[in-house]
C-alpha positions in Angstrom: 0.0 0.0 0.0 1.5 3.6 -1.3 1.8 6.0 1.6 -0.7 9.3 1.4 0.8 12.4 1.1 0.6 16.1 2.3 2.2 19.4 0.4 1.8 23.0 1.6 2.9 26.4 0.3 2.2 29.6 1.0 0.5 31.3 -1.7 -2.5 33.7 -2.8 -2.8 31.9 -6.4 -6.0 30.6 -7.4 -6.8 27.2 -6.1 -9.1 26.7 -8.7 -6.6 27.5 -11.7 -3.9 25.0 -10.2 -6.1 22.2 -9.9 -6.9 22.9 -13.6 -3.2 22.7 -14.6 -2.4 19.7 -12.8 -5.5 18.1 -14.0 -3.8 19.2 -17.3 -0.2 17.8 -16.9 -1.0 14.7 -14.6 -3.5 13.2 -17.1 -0.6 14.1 -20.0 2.1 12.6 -18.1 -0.2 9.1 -17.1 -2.8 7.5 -19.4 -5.5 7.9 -17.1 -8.9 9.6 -16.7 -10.5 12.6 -14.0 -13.3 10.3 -12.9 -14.8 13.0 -10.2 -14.2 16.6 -9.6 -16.2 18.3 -7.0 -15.1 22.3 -5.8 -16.3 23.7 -2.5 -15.9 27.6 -1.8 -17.1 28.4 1.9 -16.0 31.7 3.1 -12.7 32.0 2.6 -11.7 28.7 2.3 -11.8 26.8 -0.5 -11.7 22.7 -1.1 -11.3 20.6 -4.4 -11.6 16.7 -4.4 -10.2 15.3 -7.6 -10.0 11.5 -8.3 -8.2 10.0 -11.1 -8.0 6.2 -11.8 -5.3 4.7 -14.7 -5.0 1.4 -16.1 -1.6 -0.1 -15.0 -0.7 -2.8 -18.1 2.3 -4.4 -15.1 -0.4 -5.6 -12.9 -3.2 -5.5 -15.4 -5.7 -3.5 -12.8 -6.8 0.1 -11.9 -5.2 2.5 -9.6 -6.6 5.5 -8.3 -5.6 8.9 -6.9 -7.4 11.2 -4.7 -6.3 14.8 -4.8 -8.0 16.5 -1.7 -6.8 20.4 -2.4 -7.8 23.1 0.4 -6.9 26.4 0.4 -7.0 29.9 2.5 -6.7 33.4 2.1 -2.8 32.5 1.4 -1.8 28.8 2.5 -2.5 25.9 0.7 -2.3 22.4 1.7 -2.9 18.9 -0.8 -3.4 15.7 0.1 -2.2 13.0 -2.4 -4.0 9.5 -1.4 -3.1 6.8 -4.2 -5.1 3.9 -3.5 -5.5 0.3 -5.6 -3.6 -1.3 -8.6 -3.1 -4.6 -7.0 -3.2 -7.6 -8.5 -3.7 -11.6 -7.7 -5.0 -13.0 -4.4 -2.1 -10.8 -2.6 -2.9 -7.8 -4.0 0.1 -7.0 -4.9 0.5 -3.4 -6.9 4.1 -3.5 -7.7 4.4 -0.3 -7.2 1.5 1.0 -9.0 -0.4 3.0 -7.0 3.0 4.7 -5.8 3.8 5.8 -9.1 1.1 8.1 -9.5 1.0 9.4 -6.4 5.0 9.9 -7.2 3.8 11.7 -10.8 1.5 14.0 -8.6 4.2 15.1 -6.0 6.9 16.0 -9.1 3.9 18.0 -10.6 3.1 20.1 -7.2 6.7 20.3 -6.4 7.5 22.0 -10.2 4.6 24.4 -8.9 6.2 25.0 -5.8 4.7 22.9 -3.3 6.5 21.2 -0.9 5.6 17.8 1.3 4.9 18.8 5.2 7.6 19.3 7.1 10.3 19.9 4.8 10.1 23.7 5.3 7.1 24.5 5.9 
């Protein structure tokens, strides 16, 4: 099972254009499909749930992504949850479901994001 993961910056872009480019560049850099999109705007806060899914050839099944982006006046934190891609009575992904979340974090970090704790 791939490990979830958190990114933060500080920033006053719009939440809503990012999650547009990386909807953009992860579905170019993975042959997968958006399979859910909902965007939330309460106050000042606002929250987008993506979920992507891609057919892995390797282990000949589906892995997924969740993209839970939430963002304030001028902080932003995402949370990568790759889920699925196993294969066999095991279950075993090879590595699957890691990949993409490993896709998402190199797109994030090109933007400037940065996992928890690093500096943040």
């Amino acid at each position: 099972m791939a490990e979830a993961l958190e990114l933060v910056a500080i920033s006053d872009k719009d939440i809503d254009a990012i999650a547009d480019c990386f909807t953009q560049d992860l579905l170019q850099a993975v042959n997968g499909q958006l399979v859910f999109d909902k965007r939330r705007h309460i106050g000042d806060v606002k929250q987008i749930l993506l979920v992507f899914e891609a057919f892995y050839i390797r282990t000949g099944s589906y892995g997924s992504l969740t993209v839970n982006l939430t963002a304030s006046t001028d902080y932003h934190c995402i949370d990568l949850i790759p889920s699925g891609g196993g294969d066999g009575i095991l279950n075993i992904s090879w590595g699957a479901n890691a990949n993409f979340a490993q896709k998402a974090q190199e797109i994030f970090e090109s933007y400037g994001y940065k996992r928890q704790g690093d500096d943040y």
